[in-house]
C-alpha positions in Angstrom: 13.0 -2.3 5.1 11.7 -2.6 8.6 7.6 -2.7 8.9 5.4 0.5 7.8 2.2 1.2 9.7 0.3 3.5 7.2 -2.6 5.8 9.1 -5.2 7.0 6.6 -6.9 10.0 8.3 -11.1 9.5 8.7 -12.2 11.9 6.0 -9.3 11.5 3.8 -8.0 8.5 1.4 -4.5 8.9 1.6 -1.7 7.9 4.1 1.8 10.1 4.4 4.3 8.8 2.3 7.2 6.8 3.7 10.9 6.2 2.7 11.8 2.5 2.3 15.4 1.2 2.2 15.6 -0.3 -1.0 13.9 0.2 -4.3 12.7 -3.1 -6.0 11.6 -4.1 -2.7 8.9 -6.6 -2.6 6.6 -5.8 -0.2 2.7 -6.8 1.3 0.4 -4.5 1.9 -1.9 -6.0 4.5 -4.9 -4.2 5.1 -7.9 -4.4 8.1 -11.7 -5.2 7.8 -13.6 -1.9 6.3 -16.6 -1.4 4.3 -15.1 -3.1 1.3 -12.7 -0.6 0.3 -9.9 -0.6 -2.4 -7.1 -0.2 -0.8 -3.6 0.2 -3.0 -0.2 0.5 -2.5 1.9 3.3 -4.4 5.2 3.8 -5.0 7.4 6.7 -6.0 11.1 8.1 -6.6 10.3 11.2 -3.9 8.6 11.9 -1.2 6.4 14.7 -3.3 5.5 12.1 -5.7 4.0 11.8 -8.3 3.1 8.0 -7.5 2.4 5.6 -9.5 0.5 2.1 -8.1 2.2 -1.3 -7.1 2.5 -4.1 -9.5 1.7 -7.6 -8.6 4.7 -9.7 -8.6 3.2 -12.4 -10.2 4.7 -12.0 -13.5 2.2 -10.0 -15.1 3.3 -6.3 -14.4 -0.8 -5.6 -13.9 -1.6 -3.2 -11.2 -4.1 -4.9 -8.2 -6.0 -3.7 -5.3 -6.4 -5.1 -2.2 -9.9 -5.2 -1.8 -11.2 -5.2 2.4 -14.4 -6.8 3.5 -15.5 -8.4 6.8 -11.8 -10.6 6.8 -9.4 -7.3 5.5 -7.1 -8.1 2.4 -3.7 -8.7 1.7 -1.7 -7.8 -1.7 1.8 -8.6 -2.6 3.7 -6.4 -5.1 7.0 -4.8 -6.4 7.9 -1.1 -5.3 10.2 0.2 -8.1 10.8 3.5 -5.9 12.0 5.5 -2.5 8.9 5.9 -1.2 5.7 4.3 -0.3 1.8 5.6 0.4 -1.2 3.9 1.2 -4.5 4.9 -0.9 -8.3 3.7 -0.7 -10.6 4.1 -3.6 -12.9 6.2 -0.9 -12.6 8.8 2.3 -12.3 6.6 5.2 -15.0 6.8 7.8 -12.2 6.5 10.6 -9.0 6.8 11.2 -7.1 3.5 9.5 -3.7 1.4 9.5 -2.1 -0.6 7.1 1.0 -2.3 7.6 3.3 -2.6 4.6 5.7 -5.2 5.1 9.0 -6.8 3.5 9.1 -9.8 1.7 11.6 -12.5 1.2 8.9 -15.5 0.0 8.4 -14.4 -3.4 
């Protein structure tokens, strides 16, 4: 899975949904400085969805936000589908990115 740049329309709270190479991927979700958002990542079998949120890959199997302030956030977790979206707990006021990234260290 290369790197995912997730755009979340201003107005809306949702990014398009990408396809990822492998299921089970672990992945980070690294998201910028914005009016203390949540900001989750989602995961599902098909494009359509429906989507289900990203565990953390800590052991737990709990769901986790990334929550932005003034520093932006960053949130590891397990994607157990296809497909990948970006959501915030709130319209953005402006257009966003998110990067949602492979990774090997954990």
């Amino acid at each position: 899975m290369s790197v995912i740049f997730a755009t979340i329309p201003a107005g809306q709270s949702v990014s398009s949904a990408f396809a990822i190479d492998r299921p089970a991927d672990r992945v980070v979700l690294g998201v910028p400085s914005h009016a203390a958002l949540g900001w989750r990542l989602e995961w599902a079998h098909v494009l359509s969805g429906p989507f289900a949120p990203a565990a953390r890959d800590d052991g737990t199997g709990l769901v986790s936000d990334a929550f932005s302030g003034s520093a932006g956030a960053w949130f590891a977790g397990r994607v157990l589908g296809a497909c990948v979206r970006v959501r915030t707990s709130a319209a953005v006021s402006a257009t966003m990115s998110a990067t949602i990234t492979p990774s090997p260290y954990f």
